[in-house]
Biotite code that builds the C-alpha atoms (Angstrom):
import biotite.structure as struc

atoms = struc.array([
    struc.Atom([28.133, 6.489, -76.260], chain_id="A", res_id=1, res_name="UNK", atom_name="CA", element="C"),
    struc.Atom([27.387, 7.556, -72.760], chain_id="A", res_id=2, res_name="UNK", atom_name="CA", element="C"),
    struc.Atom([26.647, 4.882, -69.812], chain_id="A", res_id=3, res_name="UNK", atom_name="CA", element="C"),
    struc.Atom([23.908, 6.305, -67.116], chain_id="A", res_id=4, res_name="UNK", atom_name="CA", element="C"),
    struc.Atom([25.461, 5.485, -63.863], chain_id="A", res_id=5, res_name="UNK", atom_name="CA", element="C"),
    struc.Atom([23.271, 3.198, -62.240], chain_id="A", res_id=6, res_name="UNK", atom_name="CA", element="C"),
    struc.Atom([23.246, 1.229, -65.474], chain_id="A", res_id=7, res_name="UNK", atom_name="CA", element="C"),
    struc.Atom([20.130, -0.820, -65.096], chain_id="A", res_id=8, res_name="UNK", atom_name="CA", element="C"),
    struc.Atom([21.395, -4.381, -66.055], chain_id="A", res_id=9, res_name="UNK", atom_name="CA", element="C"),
    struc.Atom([19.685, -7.826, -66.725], chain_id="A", res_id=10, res_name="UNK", atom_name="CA", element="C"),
    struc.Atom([20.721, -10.557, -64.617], chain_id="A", res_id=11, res_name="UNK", atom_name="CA", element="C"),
    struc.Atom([22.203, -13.156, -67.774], chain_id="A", res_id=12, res_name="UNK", atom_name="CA", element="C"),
    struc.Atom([24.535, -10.318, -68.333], chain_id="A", res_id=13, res_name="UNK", atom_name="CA", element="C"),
    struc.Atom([25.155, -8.809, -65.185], chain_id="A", res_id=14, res_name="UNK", atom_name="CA", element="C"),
    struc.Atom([29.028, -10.524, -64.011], chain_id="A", res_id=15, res_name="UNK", atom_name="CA", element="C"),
    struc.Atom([29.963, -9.549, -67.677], chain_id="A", res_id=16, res_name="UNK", atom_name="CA", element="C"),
    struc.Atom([28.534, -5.945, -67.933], chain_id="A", res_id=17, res_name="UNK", atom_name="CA", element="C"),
    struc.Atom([32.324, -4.004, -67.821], chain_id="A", res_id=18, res_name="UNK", atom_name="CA", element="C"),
    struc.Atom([33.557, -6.189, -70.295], chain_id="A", res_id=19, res_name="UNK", atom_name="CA", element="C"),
    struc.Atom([30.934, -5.401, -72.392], chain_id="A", res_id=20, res_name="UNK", atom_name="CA", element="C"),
    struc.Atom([30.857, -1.981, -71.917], chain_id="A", res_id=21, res_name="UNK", atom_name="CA", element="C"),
    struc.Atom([34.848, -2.071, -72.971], chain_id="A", res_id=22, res_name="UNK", atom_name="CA", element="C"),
    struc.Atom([34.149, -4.141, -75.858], chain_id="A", res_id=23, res_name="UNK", atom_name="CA", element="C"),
    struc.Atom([31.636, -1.936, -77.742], chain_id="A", res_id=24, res_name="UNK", atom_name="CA", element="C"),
    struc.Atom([33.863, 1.553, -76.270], chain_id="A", res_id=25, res_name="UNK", atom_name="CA", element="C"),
    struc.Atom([36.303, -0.082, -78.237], chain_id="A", res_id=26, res_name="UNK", atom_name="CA", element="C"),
    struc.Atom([34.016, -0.898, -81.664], chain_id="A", res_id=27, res_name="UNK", atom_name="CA", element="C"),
    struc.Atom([33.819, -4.707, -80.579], chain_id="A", res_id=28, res_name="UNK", atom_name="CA", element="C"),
    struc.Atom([31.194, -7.113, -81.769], chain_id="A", res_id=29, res_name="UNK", atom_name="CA", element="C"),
    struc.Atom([28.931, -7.951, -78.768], chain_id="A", res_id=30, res_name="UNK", atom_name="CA", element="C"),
    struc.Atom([26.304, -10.864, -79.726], chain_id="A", res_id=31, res_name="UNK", atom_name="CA", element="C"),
    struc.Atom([22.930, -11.050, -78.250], chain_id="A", res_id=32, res_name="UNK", atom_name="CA", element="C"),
    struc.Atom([23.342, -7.626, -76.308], chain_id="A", res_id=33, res_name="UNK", atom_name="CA", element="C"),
    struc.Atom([20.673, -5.289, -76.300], chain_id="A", res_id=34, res_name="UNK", atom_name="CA", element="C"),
    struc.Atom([21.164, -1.663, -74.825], chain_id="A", res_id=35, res_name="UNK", atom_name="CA", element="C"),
    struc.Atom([18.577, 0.179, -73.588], chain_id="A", res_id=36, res_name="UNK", atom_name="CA", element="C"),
    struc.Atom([18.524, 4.334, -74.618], chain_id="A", res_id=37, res_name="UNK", atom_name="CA", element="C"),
    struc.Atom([17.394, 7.425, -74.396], chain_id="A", res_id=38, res_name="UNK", atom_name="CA", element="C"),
    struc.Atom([16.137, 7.804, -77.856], chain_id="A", res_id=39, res_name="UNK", atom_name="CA", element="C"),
    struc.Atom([16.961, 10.481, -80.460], chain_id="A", res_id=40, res_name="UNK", atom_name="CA", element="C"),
    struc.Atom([13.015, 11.682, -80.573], chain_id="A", res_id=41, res_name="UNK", atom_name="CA", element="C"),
    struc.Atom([11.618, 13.345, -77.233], chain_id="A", res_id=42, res_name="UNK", atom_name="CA", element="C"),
    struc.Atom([8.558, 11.619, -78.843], chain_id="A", res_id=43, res_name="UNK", atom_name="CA", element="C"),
    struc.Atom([9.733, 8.460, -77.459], chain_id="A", res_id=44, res_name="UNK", atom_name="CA", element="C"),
    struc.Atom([10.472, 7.551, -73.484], chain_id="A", res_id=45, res_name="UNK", atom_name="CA", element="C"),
    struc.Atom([12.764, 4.368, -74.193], chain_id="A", res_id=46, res_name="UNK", atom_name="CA", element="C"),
    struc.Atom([13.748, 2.498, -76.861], chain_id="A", res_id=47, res_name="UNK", atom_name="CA", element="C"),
    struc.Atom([16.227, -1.135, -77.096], chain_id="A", res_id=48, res_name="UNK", atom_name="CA", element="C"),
    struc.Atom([18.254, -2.675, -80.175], chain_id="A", res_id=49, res_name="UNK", atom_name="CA", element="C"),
    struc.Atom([20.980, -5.425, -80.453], chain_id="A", res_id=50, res_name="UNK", atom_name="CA", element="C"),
    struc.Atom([24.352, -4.123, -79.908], chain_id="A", res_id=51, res_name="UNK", atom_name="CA", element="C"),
    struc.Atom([25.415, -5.904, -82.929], chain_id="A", res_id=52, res_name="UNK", atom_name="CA", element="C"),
    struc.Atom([23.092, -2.896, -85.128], chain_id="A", res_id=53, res_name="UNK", atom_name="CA", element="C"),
    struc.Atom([26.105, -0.308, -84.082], chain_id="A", res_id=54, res_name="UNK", atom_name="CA", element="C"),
    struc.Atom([28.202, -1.780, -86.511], chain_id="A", res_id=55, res_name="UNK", atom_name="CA", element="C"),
    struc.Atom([25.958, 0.162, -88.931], chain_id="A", res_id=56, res_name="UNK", atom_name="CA", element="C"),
    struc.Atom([26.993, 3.648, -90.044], chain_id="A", res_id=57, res_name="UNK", atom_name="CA", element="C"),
    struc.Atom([23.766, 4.945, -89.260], chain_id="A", res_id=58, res_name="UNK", atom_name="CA", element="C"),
    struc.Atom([24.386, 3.834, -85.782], chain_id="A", res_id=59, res_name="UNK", atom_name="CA", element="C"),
    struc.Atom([28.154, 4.508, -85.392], chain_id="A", res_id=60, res_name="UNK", atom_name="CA", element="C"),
    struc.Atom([26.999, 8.451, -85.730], chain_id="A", res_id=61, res_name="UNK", atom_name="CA", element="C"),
    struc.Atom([24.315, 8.432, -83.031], chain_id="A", res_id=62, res_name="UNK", atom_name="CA", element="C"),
    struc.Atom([25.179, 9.656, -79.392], chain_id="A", res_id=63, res_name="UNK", atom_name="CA", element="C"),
    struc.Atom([23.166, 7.401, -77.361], chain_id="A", res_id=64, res_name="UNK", atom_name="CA", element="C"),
    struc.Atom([22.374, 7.429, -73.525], chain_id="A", res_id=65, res_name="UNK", atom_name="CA", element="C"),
    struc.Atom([22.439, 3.966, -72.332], chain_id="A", res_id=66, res_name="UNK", atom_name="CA", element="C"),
    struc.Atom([20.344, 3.451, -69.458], chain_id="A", res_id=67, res_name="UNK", atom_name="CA", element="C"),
    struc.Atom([20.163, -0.470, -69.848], chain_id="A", res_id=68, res_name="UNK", atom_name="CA", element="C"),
    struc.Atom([21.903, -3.685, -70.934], chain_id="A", res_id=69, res_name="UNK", atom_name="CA", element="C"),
    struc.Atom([20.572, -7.069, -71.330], chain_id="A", res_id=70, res_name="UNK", atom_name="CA", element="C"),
    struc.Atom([21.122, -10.516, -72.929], chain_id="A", res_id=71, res_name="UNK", atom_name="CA", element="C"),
    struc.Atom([18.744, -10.804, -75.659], chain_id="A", res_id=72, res_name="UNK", atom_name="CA", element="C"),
    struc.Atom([15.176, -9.612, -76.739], chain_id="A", res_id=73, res_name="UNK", atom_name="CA", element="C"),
    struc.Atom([13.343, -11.213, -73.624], chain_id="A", res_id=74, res_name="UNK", atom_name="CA", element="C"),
    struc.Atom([15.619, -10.019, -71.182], chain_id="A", res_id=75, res_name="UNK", atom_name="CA", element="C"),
    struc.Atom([15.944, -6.027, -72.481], chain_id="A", res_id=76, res_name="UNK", atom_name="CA", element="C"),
    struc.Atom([11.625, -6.664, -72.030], chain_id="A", res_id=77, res_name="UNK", atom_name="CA", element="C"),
    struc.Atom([12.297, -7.144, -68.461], chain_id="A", res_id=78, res_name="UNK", atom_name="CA", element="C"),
    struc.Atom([15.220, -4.508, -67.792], chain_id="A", res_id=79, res_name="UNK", atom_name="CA", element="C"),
    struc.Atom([12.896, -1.862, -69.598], chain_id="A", res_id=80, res_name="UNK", atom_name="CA", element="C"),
    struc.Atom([9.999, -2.739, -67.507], chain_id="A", res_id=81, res_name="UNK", atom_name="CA", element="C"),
    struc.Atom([11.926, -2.503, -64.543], chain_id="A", res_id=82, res_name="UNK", atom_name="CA", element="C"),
    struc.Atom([13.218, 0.749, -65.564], chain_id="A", res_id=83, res_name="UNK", atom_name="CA", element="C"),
    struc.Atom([9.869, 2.246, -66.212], chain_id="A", res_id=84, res_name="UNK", atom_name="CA", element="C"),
    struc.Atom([8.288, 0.616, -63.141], chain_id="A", res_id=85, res_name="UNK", atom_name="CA", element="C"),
    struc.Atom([11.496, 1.971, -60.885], chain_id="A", res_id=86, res_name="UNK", atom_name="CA", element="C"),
    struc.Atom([10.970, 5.517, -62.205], chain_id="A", res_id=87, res_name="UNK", atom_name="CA", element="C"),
    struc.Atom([7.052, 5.463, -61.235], chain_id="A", res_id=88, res_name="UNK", atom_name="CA", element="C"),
    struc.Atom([7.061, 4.394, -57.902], chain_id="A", res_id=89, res_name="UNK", atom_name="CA", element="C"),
    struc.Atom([9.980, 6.752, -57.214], chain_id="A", res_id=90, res_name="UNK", atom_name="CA", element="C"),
    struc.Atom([8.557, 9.790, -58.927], chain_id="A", res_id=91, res_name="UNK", atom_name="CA", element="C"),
    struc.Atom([4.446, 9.081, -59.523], chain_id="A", res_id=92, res_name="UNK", atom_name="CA", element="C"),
    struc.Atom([5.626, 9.960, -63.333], chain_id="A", res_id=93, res_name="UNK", atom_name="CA", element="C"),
    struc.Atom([5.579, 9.014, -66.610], chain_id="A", res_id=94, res_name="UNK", atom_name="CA", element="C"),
    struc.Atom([7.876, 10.520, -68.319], chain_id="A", res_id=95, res_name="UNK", atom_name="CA", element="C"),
    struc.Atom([10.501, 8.346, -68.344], chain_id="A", res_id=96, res_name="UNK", atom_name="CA", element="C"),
    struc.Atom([13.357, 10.041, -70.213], chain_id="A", res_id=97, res_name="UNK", atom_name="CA", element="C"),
    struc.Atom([12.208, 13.270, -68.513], chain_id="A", res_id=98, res_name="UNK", atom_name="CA", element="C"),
    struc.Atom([13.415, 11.472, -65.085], chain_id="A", res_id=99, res_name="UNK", atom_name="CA", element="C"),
    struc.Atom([16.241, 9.333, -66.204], chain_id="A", res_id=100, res_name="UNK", atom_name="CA", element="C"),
    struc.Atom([17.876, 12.350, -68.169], chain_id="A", res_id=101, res_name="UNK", atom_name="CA", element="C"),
    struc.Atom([17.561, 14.850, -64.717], chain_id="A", res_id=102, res_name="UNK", atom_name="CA", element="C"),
    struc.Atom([18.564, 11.409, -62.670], chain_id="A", res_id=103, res_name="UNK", atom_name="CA", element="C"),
    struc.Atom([22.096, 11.131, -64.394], chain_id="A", res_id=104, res_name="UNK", atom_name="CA", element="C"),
    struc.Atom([22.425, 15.044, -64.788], chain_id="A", res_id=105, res_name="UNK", atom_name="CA", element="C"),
    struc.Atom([21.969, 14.848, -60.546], chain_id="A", res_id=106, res_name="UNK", atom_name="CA", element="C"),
    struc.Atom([24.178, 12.034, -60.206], chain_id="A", res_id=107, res_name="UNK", atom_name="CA", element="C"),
    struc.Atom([26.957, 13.298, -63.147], chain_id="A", res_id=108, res_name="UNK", atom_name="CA", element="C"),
    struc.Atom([27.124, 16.502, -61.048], chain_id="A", res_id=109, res_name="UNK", atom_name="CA", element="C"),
    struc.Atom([25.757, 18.534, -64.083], chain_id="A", res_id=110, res_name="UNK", atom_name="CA", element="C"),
    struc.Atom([23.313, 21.185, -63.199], chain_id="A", res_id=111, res_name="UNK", atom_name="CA", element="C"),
    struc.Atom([19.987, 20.300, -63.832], chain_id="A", res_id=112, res_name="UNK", atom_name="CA", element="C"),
    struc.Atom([17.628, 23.033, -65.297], chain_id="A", res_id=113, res_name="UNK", atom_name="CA", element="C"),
])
């Protein structure tokens, strides 16, 4: 699992974010987290579960992009509308994946094609 670097972060779960990220690096049981990704199909511009769902093997095999973190169902609504409303009124786009995947290539230093 990948972190984008300016982790977009819900404000219930904000002072605890690193220790959260360290937990579930580590194959900890986070309750009531929900991460925000990139999803597997280019179909799809964002998509959010609970943390606790990567104690599944179907989920242990994924490589996910997280772009945002937040403490429980209502909150991840918020953090992904931010997200999505961020992206627009920086870029005039859409396509959010399409911006947040060249946004952390940019800001990882990888080149960007």
């Amino acid at each position: 699992m990948e972190y984008y670097r300016n982790l977009y972060v819900g404000e219930q779960i904000a002072r605890r974010c690193q220790k959260i990220k360290e937990k579930l690096n580590k194959g900890g049981t986070v309750w009531n987290t929900y991460l925000i990704v990139l999803p597997e199909s280019s179909h799809n511009q964002l998509e959010f579960f609970d943390s606790i769902l990567l104690k599944q093997d179907w989920f242990k095999e994924k490589d996910y992009l997280v772009v945002g973190m937040a403490a429980g169902y209502g909150e991840a609504l918020k953090v992904t509308e931010r997200i999505v409303d961020d992206v627009y009124k920086k870029t005039n786009s859409a396509d959010i994946r399409d911006v947040l995947e060249k946004w952390h290539h940019m800001e990882s230093g990888s080149k960007v094609e």
